[in-house]
C-alpha positions as CSV (number, residue, x, y, z in Angstrom):
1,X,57.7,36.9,7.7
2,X,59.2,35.6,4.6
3,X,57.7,32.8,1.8
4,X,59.4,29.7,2.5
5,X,59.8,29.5,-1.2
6,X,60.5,32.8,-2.2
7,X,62.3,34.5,0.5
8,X,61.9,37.7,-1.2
9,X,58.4,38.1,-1.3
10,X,56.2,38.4,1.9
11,X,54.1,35.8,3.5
12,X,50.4,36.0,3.0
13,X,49.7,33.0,5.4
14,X,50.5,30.0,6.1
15,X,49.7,26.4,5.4
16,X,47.0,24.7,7.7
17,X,49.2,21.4,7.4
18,X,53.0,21.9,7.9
19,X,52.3,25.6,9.1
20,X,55.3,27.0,6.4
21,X,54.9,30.8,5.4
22,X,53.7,31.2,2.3
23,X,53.1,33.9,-0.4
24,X,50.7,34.9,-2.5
25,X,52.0,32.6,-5.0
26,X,52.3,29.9,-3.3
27,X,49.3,29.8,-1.1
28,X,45.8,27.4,-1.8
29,X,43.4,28.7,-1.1
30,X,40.6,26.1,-0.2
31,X,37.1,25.8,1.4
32,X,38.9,23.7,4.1
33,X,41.6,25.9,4.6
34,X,45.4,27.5,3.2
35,X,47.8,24.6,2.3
36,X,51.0,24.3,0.3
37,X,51.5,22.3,-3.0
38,X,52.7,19.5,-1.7
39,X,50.0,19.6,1.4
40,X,47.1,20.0,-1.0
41,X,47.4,17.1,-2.9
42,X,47.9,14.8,0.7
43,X,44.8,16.7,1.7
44,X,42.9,16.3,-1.4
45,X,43.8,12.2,-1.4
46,X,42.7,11.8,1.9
47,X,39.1,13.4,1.1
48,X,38.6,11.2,-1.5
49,X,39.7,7.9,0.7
50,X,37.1,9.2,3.4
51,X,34.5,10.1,0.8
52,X,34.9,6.4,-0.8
53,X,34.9,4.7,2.7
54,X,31.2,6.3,3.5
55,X,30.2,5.5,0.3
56,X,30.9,1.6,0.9
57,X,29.8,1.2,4.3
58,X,26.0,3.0,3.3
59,X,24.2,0.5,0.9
60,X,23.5,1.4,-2.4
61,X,20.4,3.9,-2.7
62,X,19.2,2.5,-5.8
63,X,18.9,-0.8,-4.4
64,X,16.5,0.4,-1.5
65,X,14.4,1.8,-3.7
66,X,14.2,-1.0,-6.1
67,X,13.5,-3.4,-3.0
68,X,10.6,-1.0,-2.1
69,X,9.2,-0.9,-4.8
70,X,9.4,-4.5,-5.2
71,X,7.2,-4.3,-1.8
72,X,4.8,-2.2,-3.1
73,X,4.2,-4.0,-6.8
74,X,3.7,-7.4,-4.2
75,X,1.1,-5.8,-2.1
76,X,-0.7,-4.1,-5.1
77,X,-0.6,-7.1,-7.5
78,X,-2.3,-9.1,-3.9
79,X,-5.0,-6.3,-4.2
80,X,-5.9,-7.0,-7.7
81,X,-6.0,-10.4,-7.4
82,X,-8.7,-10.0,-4.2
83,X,-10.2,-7.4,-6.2
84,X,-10.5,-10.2,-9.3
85,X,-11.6,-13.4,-6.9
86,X,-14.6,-10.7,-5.4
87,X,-15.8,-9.3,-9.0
88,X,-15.4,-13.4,-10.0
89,X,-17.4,-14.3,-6.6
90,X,-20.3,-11.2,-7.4
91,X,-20.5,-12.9,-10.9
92,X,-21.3,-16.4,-9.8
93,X,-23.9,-14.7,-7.3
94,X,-25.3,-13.0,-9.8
95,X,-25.3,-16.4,-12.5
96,X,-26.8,-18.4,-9.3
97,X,-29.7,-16.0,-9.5
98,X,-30.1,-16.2,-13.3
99,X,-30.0,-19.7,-13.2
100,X,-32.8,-20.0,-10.3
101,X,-34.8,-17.3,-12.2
102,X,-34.4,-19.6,-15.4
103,X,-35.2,-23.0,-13.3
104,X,-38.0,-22.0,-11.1
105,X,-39.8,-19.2,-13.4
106,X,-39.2,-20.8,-17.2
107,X,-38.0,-17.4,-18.2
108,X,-35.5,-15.2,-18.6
109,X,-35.1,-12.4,-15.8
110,X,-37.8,-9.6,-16.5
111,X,-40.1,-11.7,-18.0
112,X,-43.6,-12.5,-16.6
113,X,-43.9,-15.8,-14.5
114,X,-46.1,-18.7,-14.6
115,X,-48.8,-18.0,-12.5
116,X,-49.2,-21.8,-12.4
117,X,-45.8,-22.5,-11.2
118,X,-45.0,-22.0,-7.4
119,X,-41.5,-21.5,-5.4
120,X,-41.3,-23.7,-2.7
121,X,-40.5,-21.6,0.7
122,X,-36.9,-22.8,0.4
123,X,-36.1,-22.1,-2.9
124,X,-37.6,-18.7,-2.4
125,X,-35.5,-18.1,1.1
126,X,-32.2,-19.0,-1.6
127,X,-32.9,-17.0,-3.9
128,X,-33.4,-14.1,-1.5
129,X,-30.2,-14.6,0.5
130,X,-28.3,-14.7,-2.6
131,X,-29.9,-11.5,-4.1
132,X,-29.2,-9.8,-0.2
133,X,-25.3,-11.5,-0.2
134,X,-25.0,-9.5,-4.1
135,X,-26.7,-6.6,-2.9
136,X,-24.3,-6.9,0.8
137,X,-21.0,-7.2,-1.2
138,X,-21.7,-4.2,-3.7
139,X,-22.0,-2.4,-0.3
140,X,-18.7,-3.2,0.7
141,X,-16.9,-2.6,-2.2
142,X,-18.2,1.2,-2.0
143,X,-17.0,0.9,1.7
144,X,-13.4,-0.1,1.1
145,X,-12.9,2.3,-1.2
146,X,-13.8,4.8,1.6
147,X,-12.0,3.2,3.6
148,X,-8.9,3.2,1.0
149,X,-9.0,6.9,0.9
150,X,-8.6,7.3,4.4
151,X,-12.4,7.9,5.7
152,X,-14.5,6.5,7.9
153,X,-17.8,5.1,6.7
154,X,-21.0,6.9,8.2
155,X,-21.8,5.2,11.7
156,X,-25.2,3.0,11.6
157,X,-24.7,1.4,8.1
158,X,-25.9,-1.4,7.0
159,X,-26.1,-4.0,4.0
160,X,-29.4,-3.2,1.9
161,X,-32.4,-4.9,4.0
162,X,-30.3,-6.1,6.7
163,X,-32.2,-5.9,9.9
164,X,-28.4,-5.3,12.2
165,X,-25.8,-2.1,11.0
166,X,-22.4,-3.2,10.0
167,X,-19.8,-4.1,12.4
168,X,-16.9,-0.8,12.7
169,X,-13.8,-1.7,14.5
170,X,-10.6,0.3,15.1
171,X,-7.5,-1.2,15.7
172,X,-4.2,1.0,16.3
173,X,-3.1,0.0,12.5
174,X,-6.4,-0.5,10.6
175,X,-10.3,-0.2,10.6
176,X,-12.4,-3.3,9.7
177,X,-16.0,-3.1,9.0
178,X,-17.6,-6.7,9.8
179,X,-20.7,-8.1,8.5
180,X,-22.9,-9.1,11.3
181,X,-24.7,-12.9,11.5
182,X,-22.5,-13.8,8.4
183,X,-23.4,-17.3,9.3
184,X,-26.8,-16.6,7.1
185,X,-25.2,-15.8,3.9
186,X,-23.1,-19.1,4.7
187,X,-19.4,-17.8,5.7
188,X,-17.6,-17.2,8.8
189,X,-16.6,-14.1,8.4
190,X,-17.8,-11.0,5.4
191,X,-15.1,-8.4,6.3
192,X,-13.4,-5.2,4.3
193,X,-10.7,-3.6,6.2
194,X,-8.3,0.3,5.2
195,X,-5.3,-2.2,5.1
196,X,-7.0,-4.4,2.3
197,X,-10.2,-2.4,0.8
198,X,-11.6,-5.4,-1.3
199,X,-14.2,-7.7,0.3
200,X,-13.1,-11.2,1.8
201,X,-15.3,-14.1,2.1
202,X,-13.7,-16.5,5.0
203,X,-15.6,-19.8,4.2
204,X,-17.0,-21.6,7.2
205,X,-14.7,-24.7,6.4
206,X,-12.0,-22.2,7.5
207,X,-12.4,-21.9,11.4
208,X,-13.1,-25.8,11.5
């Protein structure tokens, strides 16, 4: 067999495309196959075309990641601002019991108390259910960030002087750890959960 081009020289193959002998010469030799000159460049075009094509009809990676990341900067920036409202809530606690300390004891916290001035049994039951709700909430916060790197807090735990352990559920998503009776500190609901680690306070006025 001859080159279709060259008729004295011998065929080497043939092209994949029109199926003309060709030589040594005249012969591509591609990943995809032998083709002639004039078969290599339809083949070549139509790779592109198809190449193109798959490249519109897939959306554009760089926008997927930019719309995850989006996702992730929203649920992160929600985090800090829990984490912000809880260290703002511990604060107020913690000015309440200044304040108290300053009303009832004419002093500064540390110092030595009127022995002539007495705490009526109310003031007394505030001041230690706001000391237990600071004491509870510190707690928490040490429990979602268990919970935040994927463990499970020790079974039987409880706030600091809290007569009932803390609540542990599992859900097929999440694990929640509840604050039992947190009707006494005055909330509905004293929660920290692996999907949101920082410690929510669900007011009573909210399941009214």
């Amino acid at each position: 067999m001859k080159c279709q081009n060259h008729p004295s020289a011998p065929a080497v193959d043939s092209c994949n495309r029109c199926k003309v002998p060709l030589c040594g010469m005249c012969a591509s030799f591609t990943p995809d196959g032998v083709f002639c000159e004039s078969c290599l460049e339809i083949h070549e075009t139509q790779k592109a075309v198809a190449a193109k094509s798959q490249r519109l009809e897939r959306p554009e990676p760089s926008a997927v990641i930019t719309e995850y990341d989006e996702d992730l900067l929203e649920k992160a920036k929600r985090r800090d601002d829990n984490g912000v409202k809880l260290q703002l809530g511990v604060i107020g606690i913690c000015a309440v019991i200044v304040i108290t300390r300053l009303v009832f004891f004419g002093g500064p916290i540390g110092s030595a108390p009127d022995p002539n001035q007495q705490l009526s049994v109310e003031a007394q039951a505030q001041i230690q259910r706001v000391t237990r709700m600071a004491e509870c909430l510190a707690m928490l916060q040490e429990i979602g960030q268990t919970l935040a790197a994927g463990e499970r807090p020790a079974p039987g735990i409880s706030c600091p002087n809290a007569l009932q352990p803390l609540v542990i559920r599992e859900t097929a998503d999440d694990l929640i750890v509840r604050v039992p009776q947190p009707e006494l500190y005055g909330y509905a609901d004293i929660l920290v959960s692996r999907q949101d680690p920082n410690p929510r306070l669900v007011p009573l006025a909210q399941t009214q």
